[in-house]
N, C-alpha and C positions, 0 to 999 in steps of 0.2 A: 127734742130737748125739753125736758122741763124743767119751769120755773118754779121755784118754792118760794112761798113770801115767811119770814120769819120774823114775829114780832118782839122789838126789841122793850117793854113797858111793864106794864103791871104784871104781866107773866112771868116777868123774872129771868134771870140768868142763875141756874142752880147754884152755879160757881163763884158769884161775887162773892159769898159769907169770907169761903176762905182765901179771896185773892185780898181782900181786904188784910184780912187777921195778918197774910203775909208783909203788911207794909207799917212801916212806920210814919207815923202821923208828924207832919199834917199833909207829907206827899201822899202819891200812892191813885192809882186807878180804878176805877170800879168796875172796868170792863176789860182788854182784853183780849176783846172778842181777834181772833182769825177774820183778814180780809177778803178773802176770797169770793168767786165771784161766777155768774153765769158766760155762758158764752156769749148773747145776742139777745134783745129783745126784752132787756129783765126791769123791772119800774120799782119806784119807793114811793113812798108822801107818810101823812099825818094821819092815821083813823082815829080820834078819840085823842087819850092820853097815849096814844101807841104809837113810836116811830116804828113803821112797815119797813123791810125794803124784801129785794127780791134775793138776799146774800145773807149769811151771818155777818156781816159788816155795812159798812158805809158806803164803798163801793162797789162799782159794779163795771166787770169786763167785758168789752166786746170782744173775743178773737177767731169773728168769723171770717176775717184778712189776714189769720196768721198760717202759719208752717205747717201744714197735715203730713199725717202718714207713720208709719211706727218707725221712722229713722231720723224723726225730727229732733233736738232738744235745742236745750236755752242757749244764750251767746257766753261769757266769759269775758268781764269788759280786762281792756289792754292796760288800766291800768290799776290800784290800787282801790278805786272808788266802787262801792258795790251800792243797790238800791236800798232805802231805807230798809230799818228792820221792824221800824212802829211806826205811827201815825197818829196825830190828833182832828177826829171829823167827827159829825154830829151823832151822837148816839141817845139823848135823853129832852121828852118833855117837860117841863117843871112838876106835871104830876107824876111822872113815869120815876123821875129821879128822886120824887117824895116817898115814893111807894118804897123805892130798894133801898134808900140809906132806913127810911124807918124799920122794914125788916130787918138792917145789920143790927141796927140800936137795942132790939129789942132782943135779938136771938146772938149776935155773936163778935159783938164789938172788940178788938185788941184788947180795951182798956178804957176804966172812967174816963181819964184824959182825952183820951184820945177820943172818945163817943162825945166830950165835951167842948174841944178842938173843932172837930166836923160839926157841932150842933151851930159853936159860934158861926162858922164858914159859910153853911149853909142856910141856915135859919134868922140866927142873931143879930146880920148886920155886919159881921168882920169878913170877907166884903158884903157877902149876899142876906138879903131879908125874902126869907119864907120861901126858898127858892125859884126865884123869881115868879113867882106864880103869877103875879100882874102882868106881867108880859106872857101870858100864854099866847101863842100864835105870833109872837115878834119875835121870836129866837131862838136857838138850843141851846141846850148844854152839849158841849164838845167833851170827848172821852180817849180815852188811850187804844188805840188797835194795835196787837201784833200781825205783821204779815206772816200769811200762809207759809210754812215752812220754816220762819227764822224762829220759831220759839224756844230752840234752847242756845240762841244765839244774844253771847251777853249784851250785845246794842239792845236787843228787845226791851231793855230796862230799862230803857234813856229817857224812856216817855211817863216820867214818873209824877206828872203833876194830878194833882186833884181834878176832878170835872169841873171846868169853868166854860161863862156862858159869853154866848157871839148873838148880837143881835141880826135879824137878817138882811143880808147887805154889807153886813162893815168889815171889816179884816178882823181876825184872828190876832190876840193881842202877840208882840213883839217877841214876848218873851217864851214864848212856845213853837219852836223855832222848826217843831217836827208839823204843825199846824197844816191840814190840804192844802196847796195851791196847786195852781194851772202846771207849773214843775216837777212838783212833789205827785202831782198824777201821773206826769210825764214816767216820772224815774218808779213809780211801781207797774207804770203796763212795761217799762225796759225788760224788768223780771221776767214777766207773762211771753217775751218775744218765743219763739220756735222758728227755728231754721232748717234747712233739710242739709243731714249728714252729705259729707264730702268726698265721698266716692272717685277717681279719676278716672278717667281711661285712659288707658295704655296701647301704646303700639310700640314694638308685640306688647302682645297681651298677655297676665300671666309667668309668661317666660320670658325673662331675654339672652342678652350675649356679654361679656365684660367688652368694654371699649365699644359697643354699640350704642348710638344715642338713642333713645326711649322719648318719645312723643308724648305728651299726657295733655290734657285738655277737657271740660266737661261740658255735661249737655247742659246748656243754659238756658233751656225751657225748664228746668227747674231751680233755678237762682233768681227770680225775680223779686222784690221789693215786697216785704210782711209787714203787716202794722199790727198794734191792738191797740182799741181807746180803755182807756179807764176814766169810769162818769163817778157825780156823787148828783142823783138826780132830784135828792132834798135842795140842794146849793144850784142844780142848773149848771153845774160844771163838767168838761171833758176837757181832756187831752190826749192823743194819738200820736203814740210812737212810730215810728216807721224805720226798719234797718233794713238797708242798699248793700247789695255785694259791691267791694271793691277791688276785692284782691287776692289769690292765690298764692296759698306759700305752702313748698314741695320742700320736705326733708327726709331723706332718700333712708335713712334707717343705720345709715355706717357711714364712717369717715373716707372711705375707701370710694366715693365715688363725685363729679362731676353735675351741678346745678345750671340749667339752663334758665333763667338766665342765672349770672354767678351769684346774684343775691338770693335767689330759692323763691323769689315772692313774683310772681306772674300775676299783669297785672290786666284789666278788662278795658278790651279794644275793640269798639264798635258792636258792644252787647256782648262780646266773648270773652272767654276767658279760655286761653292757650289757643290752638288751633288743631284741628282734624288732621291725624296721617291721610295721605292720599299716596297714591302709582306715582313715583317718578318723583319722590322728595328724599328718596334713601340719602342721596349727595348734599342735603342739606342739611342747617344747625335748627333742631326747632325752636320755636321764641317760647316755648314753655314745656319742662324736659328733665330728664335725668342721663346719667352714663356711668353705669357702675363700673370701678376696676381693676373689681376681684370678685371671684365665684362668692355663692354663698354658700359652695357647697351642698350637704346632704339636708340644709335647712331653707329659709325663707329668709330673705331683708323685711324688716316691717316699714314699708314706704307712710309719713305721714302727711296726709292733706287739708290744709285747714284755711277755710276763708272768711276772712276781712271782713266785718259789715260795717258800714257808716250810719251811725243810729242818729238820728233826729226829730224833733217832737213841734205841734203843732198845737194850740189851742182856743179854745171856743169864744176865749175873753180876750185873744188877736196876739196876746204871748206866743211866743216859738224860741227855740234854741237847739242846741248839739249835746249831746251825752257823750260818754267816751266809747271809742269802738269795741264793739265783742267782735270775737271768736269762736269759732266750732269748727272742729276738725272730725277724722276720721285715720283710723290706722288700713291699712293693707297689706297682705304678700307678695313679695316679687322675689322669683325662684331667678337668679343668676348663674348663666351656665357657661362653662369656661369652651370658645371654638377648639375641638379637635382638629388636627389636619396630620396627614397620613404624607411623609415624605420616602420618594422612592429611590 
């Protein structure tokens, strides 16, 4: 793995000239930047006028506890809520942030107004005098981040305030409501989560029979409990998501067929989830199953399987709480074949 440190200061962001020119004054962000993150191991602080970190953003992901493999992907939370699309975390020292508003001023302002707008904001007094350069080493300026991926996603906009500064130690004012907390870390490693696709096994397998019950059940050496933290290592903060399977839900592909149990959602019993055909259960109903009852003919049923996870989050400042559950599923074939019997 490696780590890249990228500094976010007097080097510049090519891009602020014209993310600026796109806003209207006096909102509007000067950064931007993509959250994204390493996997393990990755560090920030102050060099100079330069905030470091080891990301193009604020923070920084551990997901050396998440889901491997090339069948993994993200959960699908159960209800309407999805993870932020921006954030407000610390991107600028007072001379870092002196450095980039003076280049916009000079090279590519909106507008008088507007160059004269940010001059007051930042310089003048309405609120900030000289951007806060006295307090170098007591605080950041806090900045807008879009998350990895959502950028052409219209929430990305929501985070439209100016750079304003947080001294360090004190909360983030009120009114910037996208602002990191121990939660808001929470609900962006939710995103980062990976789970391993949901495969079933079948008995039979493959094949089966109409009016035959169908066993299904999976290995649960690979369903076990995935976390990822996401840090902001300037603030000293983490939080770790962690999503728990809890449930199995079998939807057989056609109406034309029978849910063991009748709700379709199998649920985990003593670490499992359904139970293994064995010799000598032909006579029995399985506790997690299908029974299709009609051929599928010259094609396939597509059997879908998708499981439940119970996501919940832990953090470094003794905060905790529940997120809403994702889902990931998986589709399959199952060939339905009708018994011949030969009467004499």
């Amino acid at each position: 793995m490696a780590v890249v440190t990228v500094a976010v200061g007097t080097a510049g962001l090519c891009s602020i000239p014209s993310a600026l020119a796109a806003q209207d004054p006096p909102g509007g962000s000067l950064g931007g930047g993509s959250g994204s993150g390493t996997d393990a191991h990755a560090s920030a602080g102050v060099d100079g006028d330069k905030v470091s970190s080891a990301v193009s953003g604020a923070i920084v992901f551990d997901r050396s506890k998440n889901g491997t493999g090339s069948s993994v992907g993200p959960v699908t939370s159960t209800t309407s809520w999805t993870p932020p699309a921006c954030y407000y975390a610390p991107k600028y020292t007072p001379k870092a942030l002196e450095s980039q508003m003076r280049q916009v001023w000079e090279s590519s302002a909106p507008s008088p107004e507007w160059s004269l707008k940010t001059q007051n904001y930042f310089v003048n007094g309405d609120p900030y005098k000289d951007f806060n350069k006295d307090k170098e080493g007591k605080g950041y300026w806090w900045d807008a981040y879009v998350t990895e991926g959502r950028e052409a996603d219209p929430a990305s906009q929501d985070c439209d305030k100016l750079p304003f500064w947080v001294d360090k130690g004190a909360a983030p004012p009120a009114d910037a409501p996208q602002a990191i907390s121990p939660e808001m870390l929470a609900q962006l490693a939710y995103a980062e989560i990976r789970v391993p696709s949901t495969k079933v096994t079948l008995a039979p397998e493959g094949t089966t029979k109409v009016n035959l019950p169908t066993w299904a059940w999976l290995d649960t050496a690979n369903f076990k409990p995935v976390s990822v933290t996401a840090s902001v290592p300037l603030l000293g903060l983490s939080a770790t998501t962690t999503a728990e399977p809890v449930s199995l839900t079998i939807k057989p592909g056609t109406d034309d067929a029978v849910t063991y149990p009748a709700s379709g959602q199998c649920g985990i019993h003593d670490g499992q989830i359904g139970e293994p055909y064995a010799k000598g259960k032909s006579d029995e109903t399985p506790p997690c199953g299908v029974k299709y009852l009609r051929s599928s003919g010259d094609g396939s049923y597509k059997l879908q399987a998708t499981i439940t996870w119970e996501i919940s989050w832990t953090s470094t400042t003794g905060q905790d709480g529940d997120l809403p559950d994702g889902t990931f599923g998986a589709e399959q074939d199952v060939v339905v074949q009708e018994i011949q019997a030969v009467n004499r």
